[in-house]
TORKOL-4160 file (C-alpha; in steps of 0.2 Angstrom, whole numbers, padded with zeros to 4 digits, m for minus):
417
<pt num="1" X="0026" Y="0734" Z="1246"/>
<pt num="2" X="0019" Y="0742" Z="1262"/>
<pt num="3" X="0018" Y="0759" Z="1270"/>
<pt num="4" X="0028" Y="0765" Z="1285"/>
<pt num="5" X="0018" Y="0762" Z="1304"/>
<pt num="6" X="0010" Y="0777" Z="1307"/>
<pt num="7" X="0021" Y="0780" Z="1323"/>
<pt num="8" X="0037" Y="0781" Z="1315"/>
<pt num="9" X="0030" Y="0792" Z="1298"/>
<pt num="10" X="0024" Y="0802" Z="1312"/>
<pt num="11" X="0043" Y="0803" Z="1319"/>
<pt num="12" X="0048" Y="0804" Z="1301"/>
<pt num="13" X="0039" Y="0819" Z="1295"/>
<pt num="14" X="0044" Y="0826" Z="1315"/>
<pt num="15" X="0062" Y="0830" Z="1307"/>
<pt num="16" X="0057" Y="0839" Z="1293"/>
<pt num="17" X="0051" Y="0857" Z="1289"/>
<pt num="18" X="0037" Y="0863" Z="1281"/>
<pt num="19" X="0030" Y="0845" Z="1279"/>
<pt num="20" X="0011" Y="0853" Z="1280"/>
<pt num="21" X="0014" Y="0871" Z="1278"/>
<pt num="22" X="0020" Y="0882" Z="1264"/>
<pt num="23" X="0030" Y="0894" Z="1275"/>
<pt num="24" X="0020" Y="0908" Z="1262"/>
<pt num="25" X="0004" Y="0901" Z="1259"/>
<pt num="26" X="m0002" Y="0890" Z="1274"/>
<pt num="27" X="m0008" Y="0869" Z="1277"/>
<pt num="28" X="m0004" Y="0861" Z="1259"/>
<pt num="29" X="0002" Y="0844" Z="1253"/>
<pt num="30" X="0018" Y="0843" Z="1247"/>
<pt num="31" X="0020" Y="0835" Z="1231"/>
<pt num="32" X="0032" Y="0843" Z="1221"/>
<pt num="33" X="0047" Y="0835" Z="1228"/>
<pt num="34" X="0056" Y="0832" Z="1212"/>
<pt num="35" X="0057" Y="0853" Z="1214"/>
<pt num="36" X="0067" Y="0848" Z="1230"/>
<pt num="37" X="0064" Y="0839" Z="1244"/>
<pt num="38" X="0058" Y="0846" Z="1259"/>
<pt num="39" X="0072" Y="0852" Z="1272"/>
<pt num="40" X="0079" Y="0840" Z="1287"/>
<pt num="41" X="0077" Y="0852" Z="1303"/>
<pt num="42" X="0094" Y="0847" Z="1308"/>
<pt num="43" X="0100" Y="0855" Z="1293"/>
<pt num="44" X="0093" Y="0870" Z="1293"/>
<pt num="45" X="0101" Y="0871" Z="1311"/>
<pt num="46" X="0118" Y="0867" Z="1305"/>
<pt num="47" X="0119" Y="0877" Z="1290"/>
<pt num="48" X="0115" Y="0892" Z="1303"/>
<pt num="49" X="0128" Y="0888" Z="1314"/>
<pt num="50" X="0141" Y="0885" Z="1303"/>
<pt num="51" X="0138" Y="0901" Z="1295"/>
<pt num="52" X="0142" Y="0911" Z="1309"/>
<pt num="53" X="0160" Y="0903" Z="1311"/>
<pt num="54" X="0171" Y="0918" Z="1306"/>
<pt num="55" X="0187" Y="0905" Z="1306"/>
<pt num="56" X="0192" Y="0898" Z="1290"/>
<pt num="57" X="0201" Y="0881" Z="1286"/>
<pt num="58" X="0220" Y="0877" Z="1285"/>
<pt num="59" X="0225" Y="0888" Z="1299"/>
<pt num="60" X="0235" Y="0882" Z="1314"/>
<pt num="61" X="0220" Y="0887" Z="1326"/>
<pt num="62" X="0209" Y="0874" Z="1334"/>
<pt num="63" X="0194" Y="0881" Z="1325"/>
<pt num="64" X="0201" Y="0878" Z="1309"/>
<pt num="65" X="0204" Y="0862" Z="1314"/>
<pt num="66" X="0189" Y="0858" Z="1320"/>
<pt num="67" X="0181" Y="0863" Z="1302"/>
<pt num="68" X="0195" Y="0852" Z="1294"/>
<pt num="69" X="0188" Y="0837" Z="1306"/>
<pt num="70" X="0167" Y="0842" Z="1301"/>
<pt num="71" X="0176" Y="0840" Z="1281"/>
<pt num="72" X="0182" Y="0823" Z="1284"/>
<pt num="73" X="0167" Y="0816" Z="1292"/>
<pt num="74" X="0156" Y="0822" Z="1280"/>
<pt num="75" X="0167" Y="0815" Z="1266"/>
<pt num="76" X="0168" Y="0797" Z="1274"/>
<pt num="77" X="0151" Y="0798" Z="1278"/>
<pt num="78" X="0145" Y="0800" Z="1259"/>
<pt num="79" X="0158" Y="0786" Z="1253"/>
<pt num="80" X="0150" Y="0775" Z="1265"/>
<pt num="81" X="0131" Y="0782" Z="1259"/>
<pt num="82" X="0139" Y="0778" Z="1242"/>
<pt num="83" X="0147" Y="0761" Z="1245"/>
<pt num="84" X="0161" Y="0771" Z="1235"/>
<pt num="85" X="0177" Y="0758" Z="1229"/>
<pt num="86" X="0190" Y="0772" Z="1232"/>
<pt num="87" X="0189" Y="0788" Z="1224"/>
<pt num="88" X="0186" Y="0807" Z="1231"/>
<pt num="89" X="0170" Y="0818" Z="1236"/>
<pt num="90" X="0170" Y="0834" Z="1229"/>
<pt num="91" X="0158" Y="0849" Z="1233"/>
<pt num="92" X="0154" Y="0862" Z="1218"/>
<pt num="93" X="0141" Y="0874" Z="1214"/>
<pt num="94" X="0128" Y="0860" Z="1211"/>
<pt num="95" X="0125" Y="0845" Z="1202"/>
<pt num="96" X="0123" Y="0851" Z="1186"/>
<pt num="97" X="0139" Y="0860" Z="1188"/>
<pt num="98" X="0148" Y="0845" Z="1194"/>
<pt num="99" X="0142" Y="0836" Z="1179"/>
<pt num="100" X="0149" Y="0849" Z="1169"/>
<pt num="101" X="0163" Y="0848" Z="1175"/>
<pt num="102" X="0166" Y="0828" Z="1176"/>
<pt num="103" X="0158" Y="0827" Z="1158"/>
<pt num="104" X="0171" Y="0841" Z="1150"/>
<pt num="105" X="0187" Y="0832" Z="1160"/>
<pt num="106" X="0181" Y="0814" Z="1152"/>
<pt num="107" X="0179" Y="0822" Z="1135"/>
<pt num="108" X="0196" Y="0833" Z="1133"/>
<pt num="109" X="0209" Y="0821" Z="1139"/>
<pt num="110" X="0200" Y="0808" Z="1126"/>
<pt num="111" X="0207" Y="0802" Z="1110"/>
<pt num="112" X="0198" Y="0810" Z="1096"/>
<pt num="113" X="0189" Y="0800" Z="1084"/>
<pt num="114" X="0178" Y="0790" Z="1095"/>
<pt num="115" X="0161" Y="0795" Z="1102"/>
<pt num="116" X="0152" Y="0801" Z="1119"/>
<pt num="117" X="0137" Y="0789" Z="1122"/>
<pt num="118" X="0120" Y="0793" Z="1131"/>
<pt num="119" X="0103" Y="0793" Z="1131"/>
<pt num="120" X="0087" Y="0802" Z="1126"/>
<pt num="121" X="0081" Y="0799" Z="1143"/>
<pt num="122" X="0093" Y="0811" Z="1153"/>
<pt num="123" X="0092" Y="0826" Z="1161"/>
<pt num="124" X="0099" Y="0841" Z="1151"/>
<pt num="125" X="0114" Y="0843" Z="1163"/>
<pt num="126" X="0119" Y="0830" Z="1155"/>
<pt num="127" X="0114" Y="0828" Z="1138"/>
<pt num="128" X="0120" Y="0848" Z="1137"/>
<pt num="129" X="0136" Y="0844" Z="1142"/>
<pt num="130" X="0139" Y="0830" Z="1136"/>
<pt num="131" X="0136" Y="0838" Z="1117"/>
<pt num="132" X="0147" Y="0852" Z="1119"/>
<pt num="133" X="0161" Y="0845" Z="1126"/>
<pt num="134" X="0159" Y="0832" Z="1112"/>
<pt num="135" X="0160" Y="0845" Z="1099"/>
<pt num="136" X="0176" Y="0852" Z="1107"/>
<pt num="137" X="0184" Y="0837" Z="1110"/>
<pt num="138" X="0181" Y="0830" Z="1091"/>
<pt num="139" X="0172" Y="0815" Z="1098"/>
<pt num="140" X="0153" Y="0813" Z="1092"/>
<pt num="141" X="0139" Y="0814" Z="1103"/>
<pt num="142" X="0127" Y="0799" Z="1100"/>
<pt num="143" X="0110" Y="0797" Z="1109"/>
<pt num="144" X="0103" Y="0777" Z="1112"/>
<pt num="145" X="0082" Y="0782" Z="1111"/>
<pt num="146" X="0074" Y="0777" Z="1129"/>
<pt num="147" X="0056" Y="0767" Z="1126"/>
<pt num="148" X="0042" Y="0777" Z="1126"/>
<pt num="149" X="0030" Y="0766" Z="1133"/>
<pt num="150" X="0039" Y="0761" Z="1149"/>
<pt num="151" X="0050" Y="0779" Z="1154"/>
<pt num="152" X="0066" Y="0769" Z="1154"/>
<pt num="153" X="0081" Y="0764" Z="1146"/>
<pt num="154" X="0091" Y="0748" Z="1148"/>
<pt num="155" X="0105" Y="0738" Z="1141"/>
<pt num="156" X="0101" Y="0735" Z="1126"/>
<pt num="157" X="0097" Y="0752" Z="1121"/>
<pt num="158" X="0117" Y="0754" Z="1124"/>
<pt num="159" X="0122" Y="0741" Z="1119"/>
<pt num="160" X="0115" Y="0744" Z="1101"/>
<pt num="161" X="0128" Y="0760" Z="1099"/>
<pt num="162" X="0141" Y="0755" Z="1107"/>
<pt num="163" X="0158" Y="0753" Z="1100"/>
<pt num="164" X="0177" Y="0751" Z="1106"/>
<pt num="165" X="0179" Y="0770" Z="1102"/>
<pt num="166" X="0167" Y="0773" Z="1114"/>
<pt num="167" X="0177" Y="0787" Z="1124"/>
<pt num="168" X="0163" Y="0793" Z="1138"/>
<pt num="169" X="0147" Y="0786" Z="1144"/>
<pt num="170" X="0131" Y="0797" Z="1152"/>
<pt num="171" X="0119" Y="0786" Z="1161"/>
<pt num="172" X="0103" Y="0796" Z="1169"/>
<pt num="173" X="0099" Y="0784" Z="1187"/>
<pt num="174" X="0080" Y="0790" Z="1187"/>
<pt num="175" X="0073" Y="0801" Z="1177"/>
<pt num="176" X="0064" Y="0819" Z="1183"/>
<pt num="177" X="0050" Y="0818" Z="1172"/>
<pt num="178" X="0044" Y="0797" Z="1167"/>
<pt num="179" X="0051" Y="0795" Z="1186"/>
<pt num="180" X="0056" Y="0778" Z="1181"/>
<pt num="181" X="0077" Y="0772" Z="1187"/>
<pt num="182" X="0090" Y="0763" Z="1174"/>
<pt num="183" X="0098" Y="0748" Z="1180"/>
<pt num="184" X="0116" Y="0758" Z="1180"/>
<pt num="185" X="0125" Y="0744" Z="1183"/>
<pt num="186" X="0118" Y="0734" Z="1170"/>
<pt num="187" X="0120" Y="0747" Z="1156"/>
<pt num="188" X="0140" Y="0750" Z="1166"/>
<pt num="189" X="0143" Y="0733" Z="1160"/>
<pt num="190" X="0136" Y="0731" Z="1143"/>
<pt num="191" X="0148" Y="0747" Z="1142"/>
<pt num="192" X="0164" Y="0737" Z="1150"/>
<pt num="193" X="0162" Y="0723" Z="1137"/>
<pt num="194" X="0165" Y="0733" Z="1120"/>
<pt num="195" X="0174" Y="0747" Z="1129"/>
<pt num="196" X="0182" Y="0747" Z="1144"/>
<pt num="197" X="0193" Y="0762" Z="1144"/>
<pt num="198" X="0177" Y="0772" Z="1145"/>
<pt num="199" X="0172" Y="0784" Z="1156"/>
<pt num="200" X="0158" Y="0782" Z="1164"/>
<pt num="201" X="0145" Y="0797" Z="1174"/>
<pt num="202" X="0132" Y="0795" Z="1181"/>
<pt num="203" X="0117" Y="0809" Z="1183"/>
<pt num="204" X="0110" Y="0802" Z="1201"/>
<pt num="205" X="0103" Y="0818" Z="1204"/>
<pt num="206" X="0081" Y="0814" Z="1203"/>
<pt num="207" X="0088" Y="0795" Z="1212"/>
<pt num="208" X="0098" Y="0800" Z="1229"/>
<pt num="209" X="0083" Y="0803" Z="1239"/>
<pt num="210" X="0071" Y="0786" Z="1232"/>
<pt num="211" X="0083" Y="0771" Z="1234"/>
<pt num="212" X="0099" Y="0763" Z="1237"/>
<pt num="213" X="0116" Y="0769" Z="1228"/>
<pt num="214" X="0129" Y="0756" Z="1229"/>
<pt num="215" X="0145" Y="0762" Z="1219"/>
<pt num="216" X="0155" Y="0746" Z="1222"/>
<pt num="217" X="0143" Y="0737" Z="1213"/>
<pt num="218" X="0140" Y="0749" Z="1199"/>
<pt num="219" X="0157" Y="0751" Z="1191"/>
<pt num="220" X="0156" Y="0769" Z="1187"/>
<pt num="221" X="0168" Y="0784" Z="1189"/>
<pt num="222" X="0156" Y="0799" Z="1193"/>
<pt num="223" X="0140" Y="0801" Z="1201"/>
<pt num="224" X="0130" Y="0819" Z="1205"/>
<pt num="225" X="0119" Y="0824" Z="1218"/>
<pt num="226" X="0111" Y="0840" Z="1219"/>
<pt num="227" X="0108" Y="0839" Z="1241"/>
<pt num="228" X="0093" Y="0849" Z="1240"/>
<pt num="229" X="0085" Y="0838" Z="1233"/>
<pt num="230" X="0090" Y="0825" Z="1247"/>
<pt num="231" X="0084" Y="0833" Z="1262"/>
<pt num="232" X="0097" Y="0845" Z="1262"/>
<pt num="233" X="0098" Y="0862" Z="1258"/>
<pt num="234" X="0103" Y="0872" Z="1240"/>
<pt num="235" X="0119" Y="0880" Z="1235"/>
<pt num="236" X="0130" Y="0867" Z="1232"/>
<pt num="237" X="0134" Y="0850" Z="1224"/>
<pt num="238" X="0141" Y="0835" Z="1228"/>
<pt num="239" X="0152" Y="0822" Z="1215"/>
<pt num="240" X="0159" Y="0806" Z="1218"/>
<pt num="241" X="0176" Y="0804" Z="1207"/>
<pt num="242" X="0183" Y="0788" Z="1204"/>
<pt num="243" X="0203" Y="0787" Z="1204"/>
<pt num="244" X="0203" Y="0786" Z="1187"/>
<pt num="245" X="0193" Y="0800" Z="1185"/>
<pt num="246" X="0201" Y="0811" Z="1197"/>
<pt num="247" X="0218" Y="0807" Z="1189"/>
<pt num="248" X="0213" Y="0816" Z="1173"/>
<pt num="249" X="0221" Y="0832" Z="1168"/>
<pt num="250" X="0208" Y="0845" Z="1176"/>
<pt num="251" X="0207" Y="0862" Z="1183"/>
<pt num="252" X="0218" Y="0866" Z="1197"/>
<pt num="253" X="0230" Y="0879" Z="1206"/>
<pt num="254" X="0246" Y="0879" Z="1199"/>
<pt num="255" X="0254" Y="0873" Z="1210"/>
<pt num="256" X="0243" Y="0865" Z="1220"/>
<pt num="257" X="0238" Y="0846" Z="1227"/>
<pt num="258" X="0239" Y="0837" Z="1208"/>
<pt num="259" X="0223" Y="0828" Z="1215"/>
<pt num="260" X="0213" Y="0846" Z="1220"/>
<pt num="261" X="0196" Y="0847" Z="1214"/>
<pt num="262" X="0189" Y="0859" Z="1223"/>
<pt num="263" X="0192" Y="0878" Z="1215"/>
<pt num="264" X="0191" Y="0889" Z="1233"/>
<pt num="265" X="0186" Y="0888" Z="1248"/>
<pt num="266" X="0171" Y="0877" Z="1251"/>
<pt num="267" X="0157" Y="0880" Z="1263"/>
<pt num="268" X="0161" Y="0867" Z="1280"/>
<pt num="269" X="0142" Y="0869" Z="1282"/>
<pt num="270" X="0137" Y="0862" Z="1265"/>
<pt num="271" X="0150" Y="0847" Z="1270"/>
<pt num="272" X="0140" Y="0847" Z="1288"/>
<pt num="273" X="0125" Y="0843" Z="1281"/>
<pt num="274" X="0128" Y="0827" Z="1271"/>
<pt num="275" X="0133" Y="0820" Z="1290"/>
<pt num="276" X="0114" Y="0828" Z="1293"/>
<pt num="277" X="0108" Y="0817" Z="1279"/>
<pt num="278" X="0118" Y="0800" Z="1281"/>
<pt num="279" X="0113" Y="0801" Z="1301"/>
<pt num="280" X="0096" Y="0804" Z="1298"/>
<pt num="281" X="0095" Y="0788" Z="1288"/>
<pt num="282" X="0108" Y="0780" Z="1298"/>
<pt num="283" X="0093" Y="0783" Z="1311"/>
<pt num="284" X="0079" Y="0777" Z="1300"/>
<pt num="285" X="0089" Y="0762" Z="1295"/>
<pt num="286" X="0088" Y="0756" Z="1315"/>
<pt num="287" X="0069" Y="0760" Z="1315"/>
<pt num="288" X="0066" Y="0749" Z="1302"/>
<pt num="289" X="0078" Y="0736" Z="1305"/>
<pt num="290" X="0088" Y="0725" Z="1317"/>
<pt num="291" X="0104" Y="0729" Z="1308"/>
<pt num="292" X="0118" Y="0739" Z="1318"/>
<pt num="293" X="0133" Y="0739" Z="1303"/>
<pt num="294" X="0133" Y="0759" Z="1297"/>
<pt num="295" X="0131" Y="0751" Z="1278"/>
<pt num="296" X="0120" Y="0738" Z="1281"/>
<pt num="297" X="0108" Y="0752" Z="1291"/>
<pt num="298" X="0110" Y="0766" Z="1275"/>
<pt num="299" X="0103" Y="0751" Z="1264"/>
<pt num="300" X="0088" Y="0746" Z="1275"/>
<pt num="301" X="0083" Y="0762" Z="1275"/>
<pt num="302" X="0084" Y="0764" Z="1256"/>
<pt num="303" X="0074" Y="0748" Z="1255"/>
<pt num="304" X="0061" Y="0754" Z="1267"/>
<pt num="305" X="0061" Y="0773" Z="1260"/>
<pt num="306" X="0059" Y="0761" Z="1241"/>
<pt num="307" X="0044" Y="0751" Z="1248"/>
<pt num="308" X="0036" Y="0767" Z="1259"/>
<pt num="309" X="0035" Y="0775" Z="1241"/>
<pt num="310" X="0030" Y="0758" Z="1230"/>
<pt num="311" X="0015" Y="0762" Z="1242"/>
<pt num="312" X="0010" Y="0780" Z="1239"/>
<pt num="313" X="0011" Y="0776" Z="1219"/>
<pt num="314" X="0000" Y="0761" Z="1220"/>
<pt num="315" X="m0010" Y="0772" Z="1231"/>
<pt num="316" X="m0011" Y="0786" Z="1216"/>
<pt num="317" X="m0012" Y="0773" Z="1202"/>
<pt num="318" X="m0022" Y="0760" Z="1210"/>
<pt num="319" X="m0035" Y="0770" Z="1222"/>
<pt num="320" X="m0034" Y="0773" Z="1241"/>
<pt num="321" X="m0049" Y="0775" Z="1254"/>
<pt num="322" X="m0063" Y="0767" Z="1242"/>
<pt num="323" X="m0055" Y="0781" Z="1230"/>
<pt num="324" X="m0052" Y="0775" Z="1213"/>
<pt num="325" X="m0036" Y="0778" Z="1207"/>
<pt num="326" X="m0028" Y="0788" Z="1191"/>
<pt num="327" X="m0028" Y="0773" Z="1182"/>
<pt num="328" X="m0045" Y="0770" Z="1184"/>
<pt num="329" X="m0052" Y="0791" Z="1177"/>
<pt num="330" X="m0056" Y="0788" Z="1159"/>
<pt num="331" X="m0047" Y="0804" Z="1153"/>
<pt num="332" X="m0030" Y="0802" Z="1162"/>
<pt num="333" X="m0016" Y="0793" Z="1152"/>
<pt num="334" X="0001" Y="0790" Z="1163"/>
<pt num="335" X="0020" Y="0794" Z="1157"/>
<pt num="336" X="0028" Y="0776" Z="1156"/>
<pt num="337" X="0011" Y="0767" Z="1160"/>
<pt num="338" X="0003" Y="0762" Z="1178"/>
<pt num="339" X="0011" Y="0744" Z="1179"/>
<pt num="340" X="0028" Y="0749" Z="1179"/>
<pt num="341" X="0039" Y="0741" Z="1190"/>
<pt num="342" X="0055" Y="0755" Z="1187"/>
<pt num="343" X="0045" Y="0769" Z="1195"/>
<pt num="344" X="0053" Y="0777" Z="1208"/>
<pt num="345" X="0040" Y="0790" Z="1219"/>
<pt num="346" X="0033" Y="0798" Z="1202"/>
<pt num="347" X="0018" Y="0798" Z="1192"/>
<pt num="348" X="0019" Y="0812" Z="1177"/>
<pt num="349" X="m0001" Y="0812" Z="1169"/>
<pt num="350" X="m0012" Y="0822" Z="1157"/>
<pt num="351" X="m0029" Y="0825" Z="1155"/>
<pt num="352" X="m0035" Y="0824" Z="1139"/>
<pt num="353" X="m0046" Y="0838" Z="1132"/>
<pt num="354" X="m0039" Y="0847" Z="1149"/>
<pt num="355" X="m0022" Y="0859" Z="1148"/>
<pt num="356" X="m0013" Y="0853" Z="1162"/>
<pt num="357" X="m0010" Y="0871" Z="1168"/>
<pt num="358" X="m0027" Y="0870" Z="1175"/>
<pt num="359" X="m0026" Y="0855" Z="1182"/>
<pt num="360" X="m0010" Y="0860" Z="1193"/>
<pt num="361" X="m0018" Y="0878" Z="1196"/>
<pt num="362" X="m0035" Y="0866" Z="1203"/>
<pt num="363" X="m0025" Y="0854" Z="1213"/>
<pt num="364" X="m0015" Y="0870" Z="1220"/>
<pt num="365" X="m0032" Y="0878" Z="1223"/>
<pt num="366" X="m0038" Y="0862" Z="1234"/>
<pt num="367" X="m0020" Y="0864" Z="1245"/>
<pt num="368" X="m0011" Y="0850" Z="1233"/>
<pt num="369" X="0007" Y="0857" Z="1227"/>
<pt num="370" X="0012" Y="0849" Z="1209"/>
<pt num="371" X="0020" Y="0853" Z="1194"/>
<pt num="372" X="0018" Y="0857" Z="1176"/>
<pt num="373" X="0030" Y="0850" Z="1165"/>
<pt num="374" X="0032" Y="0856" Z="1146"/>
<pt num="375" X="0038" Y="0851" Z="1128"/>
<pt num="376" X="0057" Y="0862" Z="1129"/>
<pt num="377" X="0072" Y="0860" Z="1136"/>
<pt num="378" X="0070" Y="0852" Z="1150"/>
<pt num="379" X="0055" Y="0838" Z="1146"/>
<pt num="380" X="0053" Y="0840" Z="1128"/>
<pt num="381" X="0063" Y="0825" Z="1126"/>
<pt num="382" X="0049" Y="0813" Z="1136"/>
<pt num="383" X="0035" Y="0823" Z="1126"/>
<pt num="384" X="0038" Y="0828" Z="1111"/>
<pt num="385" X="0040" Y="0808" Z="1105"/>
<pt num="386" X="0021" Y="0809" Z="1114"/>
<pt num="387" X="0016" Y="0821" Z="1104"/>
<pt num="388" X="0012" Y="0828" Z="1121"/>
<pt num="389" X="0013" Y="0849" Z="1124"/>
<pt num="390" X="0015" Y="0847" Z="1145"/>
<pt num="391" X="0009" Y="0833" Z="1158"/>
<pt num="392" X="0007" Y="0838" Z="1178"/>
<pt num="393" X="0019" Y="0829" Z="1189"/>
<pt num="394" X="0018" Y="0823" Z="1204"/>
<pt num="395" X="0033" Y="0819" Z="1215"/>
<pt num="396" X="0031" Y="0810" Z="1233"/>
<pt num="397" X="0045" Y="0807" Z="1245"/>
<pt num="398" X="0044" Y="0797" Z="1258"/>
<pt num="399" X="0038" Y="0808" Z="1273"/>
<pt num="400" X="0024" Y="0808" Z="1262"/>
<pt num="401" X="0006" Y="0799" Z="1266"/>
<pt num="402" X="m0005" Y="0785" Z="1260"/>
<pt num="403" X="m0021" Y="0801" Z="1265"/>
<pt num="404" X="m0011" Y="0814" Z="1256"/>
<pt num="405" X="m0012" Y="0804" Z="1240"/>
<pt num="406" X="m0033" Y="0800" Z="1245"/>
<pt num="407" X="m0033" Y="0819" Z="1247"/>
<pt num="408" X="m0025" Y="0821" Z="1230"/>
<pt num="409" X="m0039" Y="0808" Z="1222"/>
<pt num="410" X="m0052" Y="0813" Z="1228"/>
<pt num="411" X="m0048" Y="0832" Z="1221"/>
<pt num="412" X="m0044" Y="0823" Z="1204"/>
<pt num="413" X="m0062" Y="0813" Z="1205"/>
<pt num="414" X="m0069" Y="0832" Z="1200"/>
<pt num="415" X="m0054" Y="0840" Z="1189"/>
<pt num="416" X="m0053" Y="0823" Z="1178"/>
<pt num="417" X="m0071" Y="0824" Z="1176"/>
């Protein structure tokens, strides 16, 4: 795995904001972009220009039609970021809502009796939703336990619980807190075998910005983004609905297009954005590549954007700059191990005998922006089986750089002390 040429990280990092500065605190290293990702510039310019647009769509105005046109773009453009076999793009509230709401559809037109499967490994968006609409719907909620010592679930693990009254499936794609990704296409399918009627969402929210997403392949019928943390911006949400998923009865207009997902009326700049996304690695799919098909640009990107960040956590693990690295400090222990080959731009640690609300509160001292994460809602279920009270994350992207992670080490060679 190897790090982008420092000319084109340079033109990289040139198309985002805030890559060295906290607009409130000044120069710091960005390394909480599990949080959210840091901001394409172009988006920020979209978003305020489309929101000065006092026309709205449907009207019989060539403004409205050009904001009907921005719509469909930004729609094909994500089914082709997506690879997506058919299916619809819908825009919500934000990924958790559209989980919600993708997870509650799956469950109610159900037959009862059967059971909604997932894992101990996802998100709360999901496990959440997935047990109360499980309870509602008379179907029982079963978790398949991930494995502790590598931060991943495969499989297996599924295949395990799995029965033909399986009604709905929850897969996580990476998880926020081990950082590790699920073969999703592999756990679709030991699905398919012993159920194929069920319904099957995925939580893609921690993934979309850290490696390729090819829907075709995956035999799914949802998938979530949360754009902001994708380089876009926050305030909305983005699904993917299969055909079969969309056909479901669901919440609509009376009246109204059967296959209408959308309640009101969506923001055309959230839509705009996407485009902003898929060009700006349609962009760094040509830097990287001598491809010049739109797919086959979108996935050399994501292969160079997965190798670029291989190289910043084997940097962090492994040492950088004569610095040893986290696996080499006596008192560090790493969240699914430091020879792990599922990780995705994430390394969660503690330090023993050191609470790890210090250790983020020193690294933020020295200009280095982490994150604590704790045993509740939203990570007990990676600790608590650790016996572990909080851990610090550290989330790269891949405008990040190989001397961001030595400045990061070479702070840690005094706190892990």
């Amino acid at each position: 795995m190897s790090a982008f040429p420092p000319e084109l990280l340079s033109e990289v990092r040139a198309r985002f904001a805030h890559v060295e500065e906290c607009p409130f605190t000044g120069p710091r290293v960005f390394f909480e972009n599990a949080g959210g990702a840091l901001t394409l510039k172009s988006v920020a310019e979209t978003s305020a220009r489309f929101a000065a647009i006092p026309d709205n769509q449907g009207r019989d105005n060539p403004a409205s039609a050009e904001l009907m046109r921005v719509i469909a773009t930004a729609r094909a453009d994500m089914m082709r970021l997506l690879n997506a076999p058919g299916g619809q793009i819908v825009v919500g509230e934000s990924g958790t809502e559209m989980l919600f709401r993708m997870i509650r559809t799956a469950c109610m037109a159900a037959p009862g009796g059967g059971q909604v499967l997932g894992s101990t490994l996802e998100h709360p968006a999901s496990r959440s939703a997935a047990a109360h609409w499980a309870g509602h719907a008379g179907l029982a909620h079963v978790l398949v336990p991930h494995d502790d010592a590598t931060g991943t679930v495969g499989p297996e693990a599924y295949r395990a619980a799995l029965t033909p009254e399986t009604r709905v499936a929850t897969i996580v794609h990476t998880s926020p807190v081990t950082g590790m990704g699920v073969d999703i296409a592999g756990v679709a399918a030991a699905i398919r075998e012993v159920a194929p009627d069920c319904v099957i969402v995925v939580d893609g929210i921690q993934h979309a910005a850290h490696g390729a997403i090819d829907l075709s392949e995956a035999g799914v019928d949802g998938y979530a983004i949360s754009p902001y943390k994708m380089f876009s911006r926050h305030g909305y949400g983005v699904a993917w609905l299969s055909d079969r998923l969309a056909a479901l009865p669901h919440e609509c207009l009376v009246g109204g297009p059967a296959e209408q997902w959308e309640l009101g009326t969506r923001d055309t700049g959230a839509y705009a954005t996407l485009s902003d996304v898929v060009g700006y690695l349609d962009w760094l799919g040509g830097q990287v590549s001598g491809e010049t098909g739109p797919r086959a640009r979108l996935e050399a990107a994501a292969r160079a954007i997965h190798a670029h960040e291989r190289a910043l956590t084997d940097a962090m693990l492994f040492g950088a700059d004569n610095l040893p690295g986290l696996d080499a400090m006596e008192r560090v222990r790493i969240v699914g191990g430091a020879q792990n080959p599922a990780r995705e731009g994430l390394v969660c640690f503690w330090v023993e005998g050191r609470p790890s609300a210090e250790v983020v509160s020193a690294l933020g001292a020295e200009g280095i922006r982490v994150h604590i994460r704790k045993d509740d809602h939203y990570s007990g279920n990676i600790l608590g089986p650790l016996g572990q009270a909080d851990c610090i994350r550290v989330s790269m992207c891949h405008y990040n750089s190989v001397a961001e992670v030595a400045r990061f080490l070479s702070a840690m060679q005094g706190i892990a002390a």
